[in-house]
PDBQT receptor file of N, H, CA, C and O in Angstrom, charges set to zero:
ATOM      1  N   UNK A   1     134.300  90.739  74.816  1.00  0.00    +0.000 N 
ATOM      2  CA  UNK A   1     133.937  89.340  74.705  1.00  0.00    +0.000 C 
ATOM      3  C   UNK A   1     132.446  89.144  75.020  1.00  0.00    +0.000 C 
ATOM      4  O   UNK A   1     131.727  88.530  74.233  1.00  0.00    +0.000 OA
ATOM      5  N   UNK A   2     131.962  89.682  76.208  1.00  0.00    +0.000 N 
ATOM      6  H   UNK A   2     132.547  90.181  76.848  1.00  0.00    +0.000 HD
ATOM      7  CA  UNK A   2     130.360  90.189  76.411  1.00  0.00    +0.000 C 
ATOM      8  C   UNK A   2     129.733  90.246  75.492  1.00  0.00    +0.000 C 
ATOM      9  O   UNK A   2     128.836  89.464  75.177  1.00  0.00    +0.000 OA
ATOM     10  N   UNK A   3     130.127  91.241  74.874  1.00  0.00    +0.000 N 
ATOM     11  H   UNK A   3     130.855  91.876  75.129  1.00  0.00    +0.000 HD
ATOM     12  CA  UNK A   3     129.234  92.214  73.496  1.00  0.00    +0.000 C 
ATOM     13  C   UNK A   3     129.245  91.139  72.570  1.00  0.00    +0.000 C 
ATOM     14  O   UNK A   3     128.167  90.588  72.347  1.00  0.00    +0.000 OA
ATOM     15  N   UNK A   4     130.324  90.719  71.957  1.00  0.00    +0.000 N 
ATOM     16  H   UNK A   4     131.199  91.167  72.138  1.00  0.00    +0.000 HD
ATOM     17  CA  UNK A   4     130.193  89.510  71.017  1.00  0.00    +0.000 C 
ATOM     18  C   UNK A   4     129.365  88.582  70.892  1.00  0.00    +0.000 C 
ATOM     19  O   UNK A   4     128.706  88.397  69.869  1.00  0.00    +0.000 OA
ATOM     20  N   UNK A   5     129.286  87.694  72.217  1.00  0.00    +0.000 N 
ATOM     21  H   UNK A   5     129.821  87.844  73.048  1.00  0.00    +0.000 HD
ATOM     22  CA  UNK A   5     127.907  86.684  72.959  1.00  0.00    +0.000 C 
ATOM     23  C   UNK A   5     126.601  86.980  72.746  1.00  0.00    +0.000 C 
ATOM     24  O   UNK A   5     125.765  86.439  72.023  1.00  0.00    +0.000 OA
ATOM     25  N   UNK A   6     126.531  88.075  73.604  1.00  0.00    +0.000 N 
ATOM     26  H   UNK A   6     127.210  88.514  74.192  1.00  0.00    +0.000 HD
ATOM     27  CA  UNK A   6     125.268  88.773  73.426  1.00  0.00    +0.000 C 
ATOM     28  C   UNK A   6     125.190  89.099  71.946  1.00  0.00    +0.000 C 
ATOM     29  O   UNK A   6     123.978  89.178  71.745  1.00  0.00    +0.000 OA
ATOM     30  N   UNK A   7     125.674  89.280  71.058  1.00  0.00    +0.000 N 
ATOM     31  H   UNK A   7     126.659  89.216  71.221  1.00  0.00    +0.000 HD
ATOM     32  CA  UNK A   7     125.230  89.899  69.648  1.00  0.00    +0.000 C 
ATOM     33  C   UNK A   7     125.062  88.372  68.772  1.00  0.00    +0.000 C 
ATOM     34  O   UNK A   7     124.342  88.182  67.792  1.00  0.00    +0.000 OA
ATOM     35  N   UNK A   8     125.841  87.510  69.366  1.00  0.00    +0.000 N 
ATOM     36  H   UNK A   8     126.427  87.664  70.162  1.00  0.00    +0.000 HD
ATOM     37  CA  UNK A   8     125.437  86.033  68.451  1.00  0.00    +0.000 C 
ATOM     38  C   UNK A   8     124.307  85.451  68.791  1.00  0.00    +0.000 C 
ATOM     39  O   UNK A   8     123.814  84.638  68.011  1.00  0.00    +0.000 OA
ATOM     40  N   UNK A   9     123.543  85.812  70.278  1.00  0.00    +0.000 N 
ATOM     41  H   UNK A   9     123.944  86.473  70.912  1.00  0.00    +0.000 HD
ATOM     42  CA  UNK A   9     122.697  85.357  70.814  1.00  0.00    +0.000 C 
ATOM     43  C   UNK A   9     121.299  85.810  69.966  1.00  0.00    +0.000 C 
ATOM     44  O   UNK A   9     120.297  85.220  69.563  1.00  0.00    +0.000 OA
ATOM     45  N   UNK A  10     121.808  87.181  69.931  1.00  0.00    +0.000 N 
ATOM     46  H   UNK A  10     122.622  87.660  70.259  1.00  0.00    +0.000 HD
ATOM     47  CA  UNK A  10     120.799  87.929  69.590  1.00  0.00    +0.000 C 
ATOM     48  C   UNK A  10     120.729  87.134  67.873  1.00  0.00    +0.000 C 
ATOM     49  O   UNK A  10     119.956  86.273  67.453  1.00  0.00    +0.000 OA
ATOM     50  N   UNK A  11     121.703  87.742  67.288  1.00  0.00    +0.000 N 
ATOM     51  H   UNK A  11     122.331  88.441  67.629  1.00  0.00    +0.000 HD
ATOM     52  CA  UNK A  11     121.869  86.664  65.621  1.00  0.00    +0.000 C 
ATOM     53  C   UNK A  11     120.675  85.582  66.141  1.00  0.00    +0.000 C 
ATOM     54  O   UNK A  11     119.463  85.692  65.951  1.00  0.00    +0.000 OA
ATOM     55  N   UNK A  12     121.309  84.626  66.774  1.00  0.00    +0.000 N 
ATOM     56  H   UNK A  12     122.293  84.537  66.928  1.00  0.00    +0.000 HD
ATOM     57  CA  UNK A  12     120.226  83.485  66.551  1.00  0.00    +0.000 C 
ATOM     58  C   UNK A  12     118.785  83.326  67.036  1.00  0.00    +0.000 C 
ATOM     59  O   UNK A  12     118.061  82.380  66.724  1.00  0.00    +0.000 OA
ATOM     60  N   UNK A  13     118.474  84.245  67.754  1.00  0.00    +0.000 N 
ATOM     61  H   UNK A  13     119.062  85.013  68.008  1.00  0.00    +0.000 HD
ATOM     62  CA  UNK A  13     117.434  84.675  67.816  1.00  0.00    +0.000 C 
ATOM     63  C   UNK A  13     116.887  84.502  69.500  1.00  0.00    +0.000 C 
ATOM     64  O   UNK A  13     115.716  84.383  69.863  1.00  0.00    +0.000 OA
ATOM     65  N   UNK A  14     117.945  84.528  70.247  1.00  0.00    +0.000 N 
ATOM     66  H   UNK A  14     118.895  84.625  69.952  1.00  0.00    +0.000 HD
ATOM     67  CA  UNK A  14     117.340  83.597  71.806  1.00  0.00    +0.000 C 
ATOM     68  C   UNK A  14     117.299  84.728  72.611  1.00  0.00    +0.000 C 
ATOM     69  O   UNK A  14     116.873  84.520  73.748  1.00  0.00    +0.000 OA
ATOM     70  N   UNK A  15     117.765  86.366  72.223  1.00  0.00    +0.000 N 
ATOM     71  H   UNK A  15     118.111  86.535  71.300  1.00  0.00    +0.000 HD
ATOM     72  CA  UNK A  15     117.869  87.296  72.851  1.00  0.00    +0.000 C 
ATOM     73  C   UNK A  15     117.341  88.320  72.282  1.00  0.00    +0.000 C 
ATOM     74  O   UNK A  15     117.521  88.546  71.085  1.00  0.00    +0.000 OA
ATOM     75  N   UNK A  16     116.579  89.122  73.097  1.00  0.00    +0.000 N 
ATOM     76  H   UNK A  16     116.433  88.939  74.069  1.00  0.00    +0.000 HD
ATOM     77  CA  UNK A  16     116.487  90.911  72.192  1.00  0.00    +0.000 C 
ATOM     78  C   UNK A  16     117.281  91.631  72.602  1.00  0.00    +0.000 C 
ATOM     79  O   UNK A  16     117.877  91.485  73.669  1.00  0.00    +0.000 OA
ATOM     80  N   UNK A  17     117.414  92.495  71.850  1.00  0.00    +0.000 N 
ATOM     81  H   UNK A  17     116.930  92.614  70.983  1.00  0.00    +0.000 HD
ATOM     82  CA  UNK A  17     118.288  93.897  72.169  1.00  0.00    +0.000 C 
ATOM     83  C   UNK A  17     117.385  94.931  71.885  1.00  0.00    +0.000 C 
ATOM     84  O   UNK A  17     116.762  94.995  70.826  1.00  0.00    +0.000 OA
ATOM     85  N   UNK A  18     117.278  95.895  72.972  1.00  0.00    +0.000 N 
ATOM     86  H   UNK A  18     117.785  95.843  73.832  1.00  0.00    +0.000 HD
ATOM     87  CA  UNK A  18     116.741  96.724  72.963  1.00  0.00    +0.000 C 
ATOM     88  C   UNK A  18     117.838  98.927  73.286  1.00  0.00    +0.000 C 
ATOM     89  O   UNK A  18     118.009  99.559  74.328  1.00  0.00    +0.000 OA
ATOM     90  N   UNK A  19     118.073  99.127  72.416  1.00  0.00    +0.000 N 
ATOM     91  H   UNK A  19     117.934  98.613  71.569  1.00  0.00    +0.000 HD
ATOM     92  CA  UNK A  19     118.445 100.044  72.725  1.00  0.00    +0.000 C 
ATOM     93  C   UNK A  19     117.962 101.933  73.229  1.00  0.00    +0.000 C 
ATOM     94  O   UNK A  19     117.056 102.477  72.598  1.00  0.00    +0.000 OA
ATOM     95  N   UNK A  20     118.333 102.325  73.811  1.00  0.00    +0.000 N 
ATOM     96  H   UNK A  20     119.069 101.884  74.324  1.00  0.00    +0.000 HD
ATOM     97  CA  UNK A  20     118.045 103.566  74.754  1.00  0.00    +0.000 C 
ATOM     98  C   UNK A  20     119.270 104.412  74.232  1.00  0.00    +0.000 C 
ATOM     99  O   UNK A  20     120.491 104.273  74.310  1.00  0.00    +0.000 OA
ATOM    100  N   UNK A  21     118.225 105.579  73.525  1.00  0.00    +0.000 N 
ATOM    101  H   UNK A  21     117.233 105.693  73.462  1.00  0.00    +0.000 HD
ATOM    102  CA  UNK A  21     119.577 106.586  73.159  1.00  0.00    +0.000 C 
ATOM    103  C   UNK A  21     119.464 107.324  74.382  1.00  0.00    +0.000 C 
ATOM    104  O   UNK A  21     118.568 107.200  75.216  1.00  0.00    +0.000 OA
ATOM    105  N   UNK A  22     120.841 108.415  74.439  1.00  0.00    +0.000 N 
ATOM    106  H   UNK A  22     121.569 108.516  73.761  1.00  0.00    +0.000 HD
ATOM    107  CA  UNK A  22     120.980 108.631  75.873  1.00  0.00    +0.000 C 
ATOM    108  C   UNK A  22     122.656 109.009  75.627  1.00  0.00    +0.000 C 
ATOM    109  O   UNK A  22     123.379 108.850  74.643  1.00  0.00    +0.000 OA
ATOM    110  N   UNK A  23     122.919 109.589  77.007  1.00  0.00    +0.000 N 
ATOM    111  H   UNK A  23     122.332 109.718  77.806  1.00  0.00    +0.000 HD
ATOM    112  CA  UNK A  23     124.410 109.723  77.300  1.00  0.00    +0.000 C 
ATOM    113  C   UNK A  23     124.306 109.423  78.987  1.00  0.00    +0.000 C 
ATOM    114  O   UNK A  23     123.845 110.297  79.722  1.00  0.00    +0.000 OA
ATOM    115  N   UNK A  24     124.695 108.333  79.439  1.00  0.00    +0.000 N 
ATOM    116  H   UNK A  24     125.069 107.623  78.842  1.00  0.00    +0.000 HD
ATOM    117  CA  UNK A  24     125.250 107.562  78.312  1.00  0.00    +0.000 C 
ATOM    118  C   UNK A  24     123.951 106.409  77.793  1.00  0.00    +0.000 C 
ATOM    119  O   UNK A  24     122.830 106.334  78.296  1.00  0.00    +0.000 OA
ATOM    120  N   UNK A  25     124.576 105.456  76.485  1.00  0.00    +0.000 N 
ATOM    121  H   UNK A  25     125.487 105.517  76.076  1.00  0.00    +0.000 HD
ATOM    122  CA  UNK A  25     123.363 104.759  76.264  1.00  0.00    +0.000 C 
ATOM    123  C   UNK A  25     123.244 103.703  76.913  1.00  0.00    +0.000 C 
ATOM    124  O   UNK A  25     124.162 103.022  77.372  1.00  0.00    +0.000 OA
ATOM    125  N   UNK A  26     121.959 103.486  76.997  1.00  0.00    +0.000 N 
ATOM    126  H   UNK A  26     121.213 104.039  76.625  1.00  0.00    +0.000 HD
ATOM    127  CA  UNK A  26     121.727 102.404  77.300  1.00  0.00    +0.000 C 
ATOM    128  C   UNK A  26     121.014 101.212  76.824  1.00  0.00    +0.000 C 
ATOM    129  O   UNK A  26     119.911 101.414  76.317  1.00  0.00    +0.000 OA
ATOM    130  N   UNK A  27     121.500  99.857  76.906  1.00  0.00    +0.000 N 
ATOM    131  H   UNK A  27     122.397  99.694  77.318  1.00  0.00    +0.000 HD
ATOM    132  CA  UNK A  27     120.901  98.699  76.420  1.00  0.00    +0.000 C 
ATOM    133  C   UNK A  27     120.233  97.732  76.996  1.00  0.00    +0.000 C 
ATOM    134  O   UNK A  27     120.901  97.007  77.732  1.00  0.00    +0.000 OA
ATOM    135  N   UNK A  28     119.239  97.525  76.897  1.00  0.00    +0.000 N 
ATOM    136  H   UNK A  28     118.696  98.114  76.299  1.00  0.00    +0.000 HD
ATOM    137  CA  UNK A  28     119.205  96.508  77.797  1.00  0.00    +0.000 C 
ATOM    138  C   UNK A  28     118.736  94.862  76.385  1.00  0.00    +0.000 C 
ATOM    139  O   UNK A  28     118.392  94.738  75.210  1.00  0.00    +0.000 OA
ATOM    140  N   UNK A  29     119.014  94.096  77.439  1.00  0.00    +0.000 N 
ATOM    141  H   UNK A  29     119.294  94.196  78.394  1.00  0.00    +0.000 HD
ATOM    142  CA  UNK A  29     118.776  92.710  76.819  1.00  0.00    +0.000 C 
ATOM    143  C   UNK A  29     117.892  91.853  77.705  1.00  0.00    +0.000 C 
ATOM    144  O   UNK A  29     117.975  91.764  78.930  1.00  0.00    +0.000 OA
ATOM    145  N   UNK A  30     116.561  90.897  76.463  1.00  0.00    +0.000 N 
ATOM    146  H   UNK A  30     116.495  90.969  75.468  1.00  0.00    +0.000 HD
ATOM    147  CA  UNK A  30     116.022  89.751  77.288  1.00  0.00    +0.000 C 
ATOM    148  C   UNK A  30     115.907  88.678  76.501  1.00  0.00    +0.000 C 
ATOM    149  O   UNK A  30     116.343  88.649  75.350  1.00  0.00    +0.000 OA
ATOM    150  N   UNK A  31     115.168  87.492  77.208  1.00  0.00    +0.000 N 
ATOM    151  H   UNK A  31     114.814  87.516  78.143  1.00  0.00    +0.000 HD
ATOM    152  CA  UNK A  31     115.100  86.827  76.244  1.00  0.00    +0.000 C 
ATOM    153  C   UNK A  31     113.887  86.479  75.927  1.00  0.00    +0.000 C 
ATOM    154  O   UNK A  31     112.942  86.491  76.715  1.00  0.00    +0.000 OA
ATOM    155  N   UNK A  32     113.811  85.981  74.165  1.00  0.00    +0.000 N 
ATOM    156  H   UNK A  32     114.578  85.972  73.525  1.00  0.00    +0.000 HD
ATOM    157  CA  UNK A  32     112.724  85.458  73.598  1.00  0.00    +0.000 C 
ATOM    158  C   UNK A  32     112.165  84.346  73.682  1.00  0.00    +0.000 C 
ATOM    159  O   UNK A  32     112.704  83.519  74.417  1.00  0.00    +0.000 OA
ATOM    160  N   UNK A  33     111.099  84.027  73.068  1.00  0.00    +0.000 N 
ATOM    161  H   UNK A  33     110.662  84.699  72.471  1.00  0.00    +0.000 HD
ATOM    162  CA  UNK A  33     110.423  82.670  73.424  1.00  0.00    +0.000 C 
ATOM    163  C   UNK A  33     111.382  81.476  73.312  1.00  0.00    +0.000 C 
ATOM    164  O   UNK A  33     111.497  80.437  73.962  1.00  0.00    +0.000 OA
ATOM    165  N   UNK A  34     112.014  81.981  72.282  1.00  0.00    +0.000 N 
ATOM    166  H   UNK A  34     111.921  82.825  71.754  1.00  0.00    +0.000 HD
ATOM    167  CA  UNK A  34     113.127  80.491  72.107  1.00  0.00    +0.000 C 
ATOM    168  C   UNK A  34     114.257  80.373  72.883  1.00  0.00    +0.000 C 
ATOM    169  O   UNK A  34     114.935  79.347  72.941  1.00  0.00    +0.000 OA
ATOM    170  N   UNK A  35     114.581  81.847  73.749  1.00  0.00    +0.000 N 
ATOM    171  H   UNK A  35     114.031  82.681  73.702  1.00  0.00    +0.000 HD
ATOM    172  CA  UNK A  35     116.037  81.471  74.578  1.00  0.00    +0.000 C 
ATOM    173  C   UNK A  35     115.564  81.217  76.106  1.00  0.00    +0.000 C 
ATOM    174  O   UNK A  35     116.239  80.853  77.068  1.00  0.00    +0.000 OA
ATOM    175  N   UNK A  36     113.551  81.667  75.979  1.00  0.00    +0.000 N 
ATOM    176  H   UNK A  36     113.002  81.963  75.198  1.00  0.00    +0.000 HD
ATOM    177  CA  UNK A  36     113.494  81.304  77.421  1.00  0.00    +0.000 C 
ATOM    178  C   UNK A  36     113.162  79.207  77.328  1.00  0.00    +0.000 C 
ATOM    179  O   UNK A  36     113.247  78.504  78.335  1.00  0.00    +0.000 OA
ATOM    180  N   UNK A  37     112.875  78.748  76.170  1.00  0.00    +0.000 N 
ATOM    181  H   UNK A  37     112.806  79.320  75.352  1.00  0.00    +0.000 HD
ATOM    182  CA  UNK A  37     112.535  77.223  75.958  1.00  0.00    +0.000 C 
ATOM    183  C   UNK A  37     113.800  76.635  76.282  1.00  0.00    +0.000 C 
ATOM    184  O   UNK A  37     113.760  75.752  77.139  1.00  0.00    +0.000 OA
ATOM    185  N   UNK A  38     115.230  77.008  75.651  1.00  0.00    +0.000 N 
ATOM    186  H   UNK A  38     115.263  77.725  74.955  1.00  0.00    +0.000 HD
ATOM    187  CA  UNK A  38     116.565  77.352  75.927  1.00  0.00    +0.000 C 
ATOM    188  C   UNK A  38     116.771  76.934  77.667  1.00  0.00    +0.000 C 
ATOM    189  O   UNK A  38     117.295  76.006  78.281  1.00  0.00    +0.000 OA
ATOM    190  N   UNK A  39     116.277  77.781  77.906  1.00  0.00    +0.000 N 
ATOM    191  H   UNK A  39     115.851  78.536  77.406  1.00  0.00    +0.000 HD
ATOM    192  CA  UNK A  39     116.398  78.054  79.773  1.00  0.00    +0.000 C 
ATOM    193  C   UNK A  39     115.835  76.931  80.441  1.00  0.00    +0.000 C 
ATOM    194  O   UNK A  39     116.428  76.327  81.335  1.00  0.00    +0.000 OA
ATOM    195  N   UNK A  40     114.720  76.648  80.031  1.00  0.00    +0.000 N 
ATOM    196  H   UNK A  40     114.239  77.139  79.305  1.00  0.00    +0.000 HD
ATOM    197  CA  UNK A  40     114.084  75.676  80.719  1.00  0.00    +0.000 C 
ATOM    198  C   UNK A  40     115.301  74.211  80.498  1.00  0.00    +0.000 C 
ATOM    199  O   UNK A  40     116.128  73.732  81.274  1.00  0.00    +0.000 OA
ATOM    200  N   UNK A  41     114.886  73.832  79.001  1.00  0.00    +0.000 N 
ATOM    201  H   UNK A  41     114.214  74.221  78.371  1.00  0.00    +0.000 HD
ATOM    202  CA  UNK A  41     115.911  72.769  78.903  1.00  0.00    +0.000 C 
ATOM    203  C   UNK A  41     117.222  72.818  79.913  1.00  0.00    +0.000 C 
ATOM    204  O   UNK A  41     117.440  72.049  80.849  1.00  0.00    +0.000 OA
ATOM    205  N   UNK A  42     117.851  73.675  79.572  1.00  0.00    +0.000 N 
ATOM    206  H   UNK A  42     117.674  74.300  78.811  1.00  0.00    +0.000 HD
ATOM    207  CA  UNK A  42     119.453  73.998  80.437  1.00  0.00    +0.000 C 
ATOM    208  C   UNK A  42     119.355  73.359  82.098  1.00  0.00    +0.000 C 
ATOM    209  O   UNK A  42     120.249  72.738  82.671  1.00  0.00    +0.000 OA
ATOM    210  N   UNK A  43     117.912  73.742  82.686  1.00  0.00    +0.000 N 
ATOM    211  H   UNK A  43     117.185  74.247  82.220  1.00  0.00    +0.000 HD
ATOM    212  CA  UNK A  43     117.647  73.243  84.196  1.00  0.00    +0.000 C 
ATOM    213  C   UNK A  43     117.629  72.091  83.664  1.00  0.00    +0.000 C 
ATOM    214  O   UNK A  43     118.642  71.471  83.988  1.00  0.00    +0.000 OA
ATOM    215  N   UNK A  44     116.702  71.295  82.751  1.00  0.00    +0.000 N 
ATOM    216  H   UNK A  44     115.879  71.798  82.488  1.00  0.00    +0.000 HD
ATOM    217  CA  UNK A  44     116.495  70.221  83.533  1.00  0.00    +0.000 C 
ATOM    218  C   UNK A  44     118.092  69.213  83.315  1.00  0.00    +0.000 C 
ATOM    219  O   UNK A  44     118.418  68.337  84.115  1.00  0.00    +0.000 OA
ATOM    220  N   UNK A  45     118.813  69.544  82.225  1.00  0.00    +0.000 N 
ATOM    221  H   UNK A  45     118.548  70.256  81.575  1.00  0.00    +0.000 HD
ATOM    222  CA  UNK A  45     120.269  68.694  81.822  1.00  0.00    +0.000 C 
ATOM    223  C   UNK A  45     120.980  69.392  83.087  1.00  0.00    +0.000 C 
ATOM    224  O   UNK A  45     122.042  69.438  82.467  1.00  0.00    +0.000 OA
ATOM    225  N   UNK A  46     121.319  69.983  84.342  1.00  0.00    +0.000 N 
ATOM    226  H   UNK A  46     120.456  69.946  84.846  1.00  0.00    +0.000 HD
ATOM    227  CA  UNK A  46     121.638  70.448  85.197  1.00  0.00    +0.000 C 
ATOM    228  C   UNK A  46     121.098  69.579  86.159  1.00  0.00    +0.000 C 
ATOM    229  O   UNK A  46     121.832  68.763  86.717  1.00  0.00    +0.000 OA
ATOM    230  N   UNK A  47     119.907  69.658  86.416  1.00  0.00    +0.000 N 
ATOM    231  H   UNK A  47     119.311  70.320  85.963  1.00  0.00    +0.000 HD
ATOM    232  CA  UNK A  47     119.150  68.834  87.208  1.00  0.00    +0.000 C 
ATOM    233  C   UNK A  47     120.063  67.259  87.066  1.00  0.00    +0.000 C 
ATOM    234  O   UNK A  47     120.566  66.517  87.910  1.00  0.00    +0.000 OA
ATOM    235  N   UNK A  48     119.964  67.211  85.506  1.00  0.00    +0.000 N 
ATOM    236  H   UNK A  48     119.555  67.814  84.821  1.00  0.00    +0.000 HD
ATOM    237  CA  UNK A  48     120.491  65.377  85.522  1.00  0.00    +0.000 C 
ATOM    238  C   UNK A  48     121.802  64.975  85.931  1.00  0.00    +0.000 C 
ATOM    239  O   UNK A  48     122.085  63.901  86.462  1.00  0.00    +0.000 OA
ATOM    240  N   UNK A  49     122.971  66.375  85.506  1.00  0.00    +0.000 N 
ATOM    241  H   UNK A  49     122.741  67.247  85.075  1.00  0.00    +0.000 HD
ATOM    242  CA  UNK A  49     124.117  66.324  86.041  1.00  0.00    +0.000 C 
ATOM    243  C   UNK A  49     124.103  66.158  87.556  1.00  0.00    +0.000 C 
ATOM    244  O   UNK A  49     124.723  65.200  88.016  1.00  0.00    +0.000 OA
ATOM    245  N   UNK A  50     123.484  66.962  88.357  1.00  0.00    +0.000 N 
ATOM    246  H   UNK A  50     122.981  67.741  87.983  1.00  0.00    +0.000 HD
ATOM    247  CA  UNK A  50     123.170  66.914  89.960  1.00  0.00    +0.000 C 
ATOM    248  C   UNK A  50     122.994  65.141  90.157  1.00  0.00    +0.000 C 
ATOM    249  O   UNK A  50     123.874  64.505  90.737  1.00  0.00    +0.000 OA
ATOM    250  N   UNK A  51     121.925  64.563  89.677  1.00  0.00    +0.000 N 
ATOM    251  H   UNK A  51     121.210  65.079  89.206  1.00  0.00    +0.000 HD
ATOM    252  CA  UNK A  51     121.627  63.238  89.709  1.00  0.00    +0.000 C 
ATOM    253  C   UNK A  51     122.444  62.052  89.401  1.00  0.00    +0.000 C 
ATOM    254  O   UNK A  51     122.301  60.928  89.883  1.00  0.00    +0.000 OA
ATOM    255  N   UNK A  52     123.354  62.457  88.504  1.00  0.00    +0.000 N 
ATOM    256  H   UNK A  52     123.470  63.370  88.113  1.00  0.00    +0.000 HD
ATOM    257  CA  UNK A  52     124.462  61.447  87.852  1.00  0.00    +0.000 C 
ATOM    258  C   UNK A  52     125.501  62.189  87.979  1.00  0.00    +0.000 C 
ATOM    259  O   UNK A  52     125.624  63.070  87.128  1.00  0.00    +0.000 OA
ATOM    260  N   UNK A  53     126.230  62.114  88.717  1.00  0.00    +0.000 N 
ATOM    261  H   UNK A  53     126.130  61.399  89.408  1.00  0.00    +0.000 HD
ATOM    262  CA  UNK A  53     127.308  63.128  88.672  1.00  0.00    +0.000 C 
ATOM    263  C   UNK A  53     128.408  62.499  87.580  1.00  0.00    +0.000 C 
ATOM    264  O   UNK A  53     127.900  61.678  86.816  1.00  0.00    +0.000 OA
ATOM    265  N   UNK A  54     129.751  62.738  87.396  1.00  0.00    +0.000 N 
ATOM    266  H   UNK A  54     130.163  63.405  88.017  1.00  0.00    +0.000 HD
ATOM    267  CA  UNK A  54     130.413  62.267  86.877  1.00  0.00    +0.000 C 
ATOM    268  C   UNK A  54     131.128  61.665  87.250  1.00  0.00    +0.000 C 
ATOM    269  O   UNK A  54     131.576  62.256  88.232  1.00  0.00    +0.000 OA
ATOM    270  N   UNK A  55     131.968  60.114  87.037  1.00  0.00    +0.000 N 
ATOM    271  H   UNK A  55     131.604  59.634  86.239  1.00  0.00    +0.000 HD
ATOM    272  CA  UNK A  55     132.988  59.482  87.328  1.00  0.00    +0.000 C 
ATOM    273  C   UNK A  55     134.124  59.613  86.806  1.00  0.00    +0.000 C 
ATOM    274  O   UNK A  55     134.203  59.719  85.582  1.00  0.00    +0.000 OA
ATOM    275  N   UNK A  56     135.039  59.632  87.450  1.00  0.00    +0.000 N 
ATOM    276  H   UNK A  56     134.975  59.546  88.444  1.00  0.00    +0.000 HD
ATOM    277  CA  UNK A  56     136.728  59.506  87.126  1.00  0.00    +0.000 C 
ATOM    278  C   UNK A  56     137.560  58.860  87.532  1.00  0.00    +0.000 C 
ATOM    279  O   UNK A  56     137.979  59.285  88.609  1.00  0.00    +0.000 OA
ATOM    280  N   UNK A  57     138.148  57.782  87.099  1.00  0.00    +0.000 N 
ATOM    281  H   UNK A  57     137.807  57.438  86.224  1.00  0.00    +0.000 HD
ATOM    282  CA  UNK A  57     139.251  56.963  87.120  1.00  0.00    +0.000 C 
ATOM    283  C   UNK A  57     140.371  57.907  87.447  1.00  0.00    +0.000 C 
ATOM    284  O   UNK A  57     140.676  58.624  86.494  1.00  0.00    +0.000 OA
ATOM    285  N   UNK A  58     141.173  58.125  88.720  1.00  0.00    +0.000 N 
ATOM    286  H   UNK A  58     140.925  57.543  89.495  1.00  0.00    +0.000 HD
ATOM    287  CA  UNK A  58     141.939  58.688  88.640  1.00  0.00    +0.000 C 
ATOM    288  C   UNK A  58     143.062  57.960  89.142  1.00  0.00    +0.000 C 
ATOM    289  O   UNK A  58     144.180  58.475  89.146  1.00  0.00    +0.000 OA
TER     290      UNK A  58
């Protein structure tokens, strides 16, 4: 399920993949300009959740 994520991420372009031949191999992953712009956004809608939390009629 990992591998999947990471490989759609990568598809859309917000991640690299970098592979290491090897036994065993290794991969590593980061992110690009657009999944670190990604990152930033994500804090600050986090930030707003913190600020407004949510209400529930229960």
């Amino acid at each position: 399920m990992l591998t999947q994520q990471l490989r759609e991420l990568e598809a859309d372009g917000l991640v690299n993949r970098e592979v290491y031949p090897g036994s065993p191999t290794k991969v590593d992953y980061s992110l690009t300009e657009s999944g670190a712009a990604l990152n930033a956004g994500a804090e600050a809608l986090c930030r707003w959740g913190e600020q407004f939390p949510s209400r529930t009629d229960a």
